[in-house]
N, C-alpha and C positions, 0 to 999 in steps of 0.2 A: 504494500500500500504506500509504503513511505516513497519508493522509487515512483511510482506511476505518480502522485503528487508533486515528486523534484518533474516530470516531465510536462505535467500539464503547467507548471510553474514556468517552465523554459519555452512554451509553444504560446504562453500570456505575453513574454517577452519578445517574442519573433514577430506574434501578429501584429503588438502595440508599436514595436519599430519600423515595419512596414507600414501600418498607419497610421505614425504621426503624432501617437499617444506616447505624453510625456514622462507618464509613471513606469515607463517599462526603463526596465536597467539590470546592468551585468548582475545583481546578486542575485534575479530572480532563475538565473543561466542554470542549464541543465549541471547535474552535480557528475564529475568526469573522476571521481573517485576510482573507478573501474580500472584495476591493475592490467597491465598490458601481458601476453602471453611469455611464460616463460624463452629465455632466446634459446634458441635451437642452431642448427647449421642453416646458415641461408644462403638460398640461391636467387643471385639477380637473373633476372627476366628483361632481357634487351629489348629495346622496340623493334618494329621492323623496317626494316631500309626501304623508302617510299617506291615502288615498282609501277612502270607507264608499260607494260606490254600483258595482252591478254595469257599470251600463250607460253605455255609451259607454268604456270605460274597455281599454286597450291590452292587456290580458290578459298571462299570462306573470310575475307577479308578485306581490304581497303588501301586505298593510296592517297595523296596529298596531292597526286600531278596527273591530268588530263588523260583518261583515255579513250581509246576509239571501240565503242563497245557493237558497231557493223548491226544496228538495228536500227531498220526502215521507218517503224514505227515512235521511234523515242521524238521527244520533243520537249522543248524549254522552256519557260517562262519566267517573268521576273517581277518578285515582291517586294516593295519598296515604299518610304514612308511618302506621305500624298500632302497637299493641301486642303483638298476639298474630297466628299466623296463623289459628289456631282462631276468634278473635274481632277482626276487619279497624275494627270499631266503635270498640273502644278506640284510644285517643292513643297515644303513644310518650312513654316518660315519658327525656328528655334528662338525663343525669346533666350534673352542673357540673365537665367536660371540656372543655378549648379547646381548637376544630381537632377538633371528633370528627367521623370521618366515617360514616355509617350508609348500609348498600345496602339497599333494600329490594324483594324480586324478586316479584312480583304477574302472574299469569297474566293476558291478554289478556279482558276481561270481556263478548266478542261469540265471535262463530261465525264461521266463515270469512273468507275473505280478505276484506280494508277497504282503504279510503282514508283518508289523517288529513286534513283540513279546517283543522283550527284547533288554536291551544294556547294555552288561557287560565290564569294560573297560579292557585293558592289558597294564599295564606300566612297558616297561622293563627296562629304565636306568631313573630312581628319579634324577639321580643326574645333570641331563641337558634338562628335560622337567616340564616345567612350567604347560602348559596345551593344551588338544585337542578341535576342535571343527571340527563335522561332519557332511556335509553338501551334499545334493544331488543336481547339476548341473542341472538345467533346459531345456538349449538348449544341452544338453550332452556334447560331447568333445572328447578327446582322451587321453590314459594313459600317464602319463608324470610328471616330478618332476618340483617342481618351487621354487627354491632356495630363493629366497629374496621376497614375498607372500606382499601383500600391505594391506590384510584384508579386503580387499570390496571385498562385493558378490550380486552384484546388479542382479545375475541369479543364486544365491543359495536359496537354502530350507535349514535351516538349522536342523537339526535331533537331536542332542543330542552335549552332551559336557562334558568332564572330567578337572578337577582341583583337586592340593590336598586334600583329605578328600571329593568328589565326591563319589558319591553312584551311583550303579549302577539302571537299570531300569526294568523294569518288570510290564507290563500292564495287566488288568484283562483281561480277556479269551473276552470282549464285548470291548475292545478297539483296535488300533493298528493302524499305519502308513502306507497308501497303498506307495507301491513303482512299477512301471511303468514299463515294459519290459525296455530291452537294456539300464536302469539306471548307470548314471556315477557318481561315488561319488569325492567329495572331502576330505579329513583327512587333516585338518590347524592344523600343531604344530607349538607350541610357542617354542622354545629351549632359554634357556637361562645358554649353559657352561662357567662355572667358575673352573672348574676343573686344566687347566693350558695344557691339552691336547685334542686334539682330540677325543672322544667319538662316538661307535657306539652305535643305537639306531632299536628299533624296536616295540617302541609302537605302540599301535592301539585299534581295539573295535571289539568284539565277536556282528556278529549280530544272532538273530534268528529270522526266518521269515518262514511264512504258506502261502501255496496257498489259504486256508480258511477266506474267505472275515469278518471279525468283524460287528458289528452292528453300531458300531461309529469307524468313522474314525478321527484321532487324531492330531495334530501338534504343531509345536512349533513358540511361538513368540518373538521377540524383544519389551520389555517392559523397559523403562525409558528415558533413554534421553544422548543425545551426546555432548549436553551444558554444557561443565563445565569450571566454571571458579571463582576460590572460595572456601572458605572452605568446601561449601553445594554447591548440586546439585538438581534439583527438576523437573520431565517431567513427563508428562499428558498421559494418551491414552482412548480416547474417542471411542469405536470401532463403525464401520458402521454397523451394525447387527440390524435387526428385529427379532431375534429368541436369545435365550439364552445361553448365552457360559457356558461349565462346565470344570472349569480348576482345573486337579489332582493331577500336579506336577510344583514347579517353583525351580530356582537357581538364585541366588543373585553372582555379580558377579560384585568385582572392584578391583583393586593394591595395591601395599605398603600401600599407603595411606589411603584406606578404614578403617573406624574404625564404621561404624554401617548403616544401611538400613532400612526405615521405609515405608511402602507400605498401603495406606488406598484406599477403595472401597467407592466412592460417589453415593449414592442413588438416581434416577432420580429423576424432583419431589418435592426434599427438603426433602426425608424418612430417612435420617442419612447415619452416616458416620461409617461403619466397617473396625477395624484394620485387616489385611492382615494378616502384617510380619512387628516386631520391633524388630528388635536383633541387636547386636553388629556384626561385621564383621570381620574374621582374615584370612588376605590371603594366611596363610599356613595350613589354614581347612575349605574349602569353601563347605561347606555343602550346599546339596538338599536337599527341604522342603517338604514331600507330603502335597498336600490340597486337599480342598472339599471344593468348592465356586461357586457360580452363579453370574456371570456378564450377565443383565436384560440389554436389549435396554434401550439407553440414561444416563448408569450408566458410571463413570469414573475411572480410578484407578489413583491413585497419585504416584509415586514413590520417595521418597527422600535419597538422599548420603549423608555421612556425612566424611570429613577428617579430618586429622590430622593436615593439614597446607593450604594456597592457592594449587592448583591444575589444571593442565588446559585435556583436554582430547587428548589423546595418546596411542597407540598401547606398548609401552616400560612400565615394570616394577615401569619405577621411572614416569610413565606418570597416567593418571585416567583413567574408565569408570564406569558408572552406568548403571545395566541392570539386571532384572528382570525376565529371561528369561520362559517362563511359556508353557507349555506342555497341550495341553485343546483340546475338540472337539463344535462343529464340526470344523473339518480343512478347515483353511481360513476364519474363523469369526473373531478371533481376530486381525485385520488388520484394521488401519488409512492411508486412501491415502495423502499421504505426501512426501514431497522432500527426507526425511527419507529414504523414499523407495529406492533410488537411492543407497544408502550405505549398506545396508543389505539384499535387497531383497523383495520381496512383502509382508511376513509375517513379516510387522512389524507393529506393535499401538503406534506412536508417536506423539504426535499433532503436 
């Protein structure tokens, strides 16, 4: 009882910081008491070398660079923030707001059901977008701009994501994202002008999608933890799964204050402990990792943050988060039922 109380204590503090409510603060942060798994022998787990040719190539995974995937029927499109919804053509004109976040909901621009292929980003003004994230609406919706955006998406899927030094995506010919007739998406930009004027803006994301159903279908999770409160941060996901998760791509993703991320894989069992990802962290080049990993029923992954100085979690620049964001099949395996859910959506693994 005492624990699920520290949690619903920690998810009073997440929603109140996404919305604005001033009584929320680090002491009400989830309690990270939770000793870390004895150390064992570890084995790093290298990413994989970004690969641009179909053939010969192990399938089941992803690349960062263009390829030619010799299908008649694929076709592109591009999601991008608007002015108007009447008029999609015009920019969005960025008030000199720091930390503004803008939702921008844009109906599906094919006909039935698709595959996503690729995510190529389009950043048109650097000088007042921090970062994107793209997410497809559950219970759908209607087009429409949402000026002051809170960051919860307790009915999003979230699909992909761009930050500086973000790489685009490109799955093998045996992967890919079903997406549903009549789909409504979401484009969350972070804007944060400092310019001294008003700025228009028309970033967005090039999708490509096939009526051509893939063999595995793909998706993306919320991996780390929304308890920060500290110089380090440390969150668990234990997934529900009987079958084995194969995750090809992830992004490491925290603020100013980030300065390194360390992600180990607990072997069910007591079989050891394999490194993930141990790098330093720089929030003006938040690189995507390809990988090649097996998450086994009853195995855990660890996530830990690391900053610069105390830190509490917040949607603002000068605020944290830790998040692991990981791209894997089959879609909807890597998922912990947790209050979590509430904040992100169903696809998330957070104990």
């Amino acid at each position: 009882m005492l624990e699920m109380n520290t949690k619903w204590s920690a998810l009073a503090a997440v929603v109140g910081l996404l919305t604005g409510c001033a009584d929320a603060g680090p002491s009400d942060l989830l309690d990270q008491s939770e000793q870390a798994a004895p150390e064992v022998a570890a084995q790093t787990i290298e990413s994989v070398e970004p690969r641009t040719s179909l053939e010969d190539r192990p399938g089941g995974g992803a690349t960062n660079k263009p390829i030619e995937y010799n299908d008649p029927e694929l076709k592109c499109y591009k999601l991008n923030a608007y002015g108007s919804v009447a008029n999609k053509a015009q920019k969005y004109t960025v008030p000199t707001q720091p930390d503004l976040y803008v939702a921008f909901n844009v109906k599906a621009p094919w006909t039935g059901k698709q595959y996503v292929r690729s995510f190529r980003a389009l950043v048109d003004n650097k000088a007042v977008l921090h970062h994107w994230l793209l997410f497809r609406q559950l219970a759908g919706g209607v087009e429409s701009i949402m000026p002051n955006a809170v960051g919860a998406h307790p009915d999003g899927e979230m699909l992909h994501g761009w930050a500086p030094g973000g790489d685009d995506m490109y799955m093998d010919i045996d992967v890919g994202m079903e997406i549903p007739a009549n789909s409504v998406f979401q484009l969350e930009m972070h804007y944060n002008n400092r310019t001294g004027a008003p700025s228009l803006d028309a970033s967005g994301v090039e999708i490509c999608v096939t009526p051509t159903a893939p063999k595995n279908l793909a998706g993306l999770s919320w991996v780390g933890t929304d308890a920060i409160g500290g110089a380090s941060a440390t969150g668990t996901c234990t997934p529900q799964t009987t079958k084995p998760i194969k995750v090809i791509s992830a992004s490491p993703h925290m603020h100013k204050k980030g300065r390194h991320m360390k992600v180990t894989l607990t072997r069910a069992g007591g079989a050891g402990v394999e490194t993930i990802h141990d790098k330093a962290f720089d929030f003006d080049y938040q690189q995507g990792y390809l990988m090649d990993f097996t998450i086994n029923p009853g195995d855990k992954l660890t996530t830990t943050c690391t900053y610069s100085g105390p830190s509490s979690f917040g949607k603002g620049t000068n605020d944290e988060m830790c998040y692991f964001f990981s791209i894997h099949y089959p879609v909807g395996s890597l998922r912990k039922a947790s209050i979590w859910q509430i904040i992100h959506g169903p696809n998330t693994c957070i104990d």
